[in-house]
N, C-alpha and C positions, 0 to 999 in steps of 0.2 A: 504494500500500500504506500502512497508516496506522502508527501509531506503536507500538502494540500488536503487529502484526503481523510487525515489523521488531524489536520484541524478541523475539518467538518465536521468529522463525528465527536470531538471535542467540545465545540460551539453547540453542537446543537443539545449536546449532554448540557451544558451550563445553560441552556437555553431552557431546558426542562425543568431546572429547578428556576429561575429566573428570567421572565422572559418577557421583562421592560426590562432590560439592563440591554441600553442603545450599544454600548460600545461592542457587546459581543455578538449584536446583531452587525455591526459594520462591518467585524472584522471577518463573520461569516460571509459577509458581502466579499471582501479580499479577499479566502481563502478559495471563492467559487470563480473570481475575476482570474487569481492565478490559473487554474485548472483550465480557462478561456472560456466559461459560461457565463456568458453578459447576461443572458436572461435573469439569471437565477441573483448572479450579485448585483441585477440592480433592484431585484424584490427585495431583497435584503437590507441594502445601504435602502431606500424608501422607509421599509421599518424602522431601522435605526432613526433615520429623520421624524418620521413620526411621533418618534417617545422624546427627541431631543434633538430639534432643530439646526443646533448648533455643534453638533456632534463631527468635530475636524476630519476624520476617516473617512463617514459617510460622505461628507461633503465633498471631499476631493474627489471620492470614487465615483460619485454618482456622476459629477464631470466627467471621469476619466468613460465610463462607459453608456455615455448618455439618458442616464438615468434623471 
């Protein structure tokens, strides 16, 4: 499994116990953008934005992949 992949399932574990925590919503967004799934990191960085508009991760990444 690659390094990518192993934060997903990281994220999304932390996700299950918390899941208004903006930041490891964005960084699910990165770990999906690495992998090349814009779809998915930019549902992601959105979440993230939603709980916390101001959230620096999402915000760059959702530039970054037209979100």
């Amino acid at each position: 499994m690659g390094k990518a992949d192993k934060a997903i399932e990281d994220f999304n574990a932390a996700l299950n116990v918390d899941n208004r925590n903006a930041e490891a919503w964005a960084l699910l967004g990165l770990a999906y953008e690495k992998k090349g799934d814009r779809r998915l990191a930019s549902e992601n960085y959105r979440r993230a934005l939603s709980l916390n508009g101001d959230q620096p991760l999402a915000r760059q990444g959702s530039s970054r992949v037209g979100g």
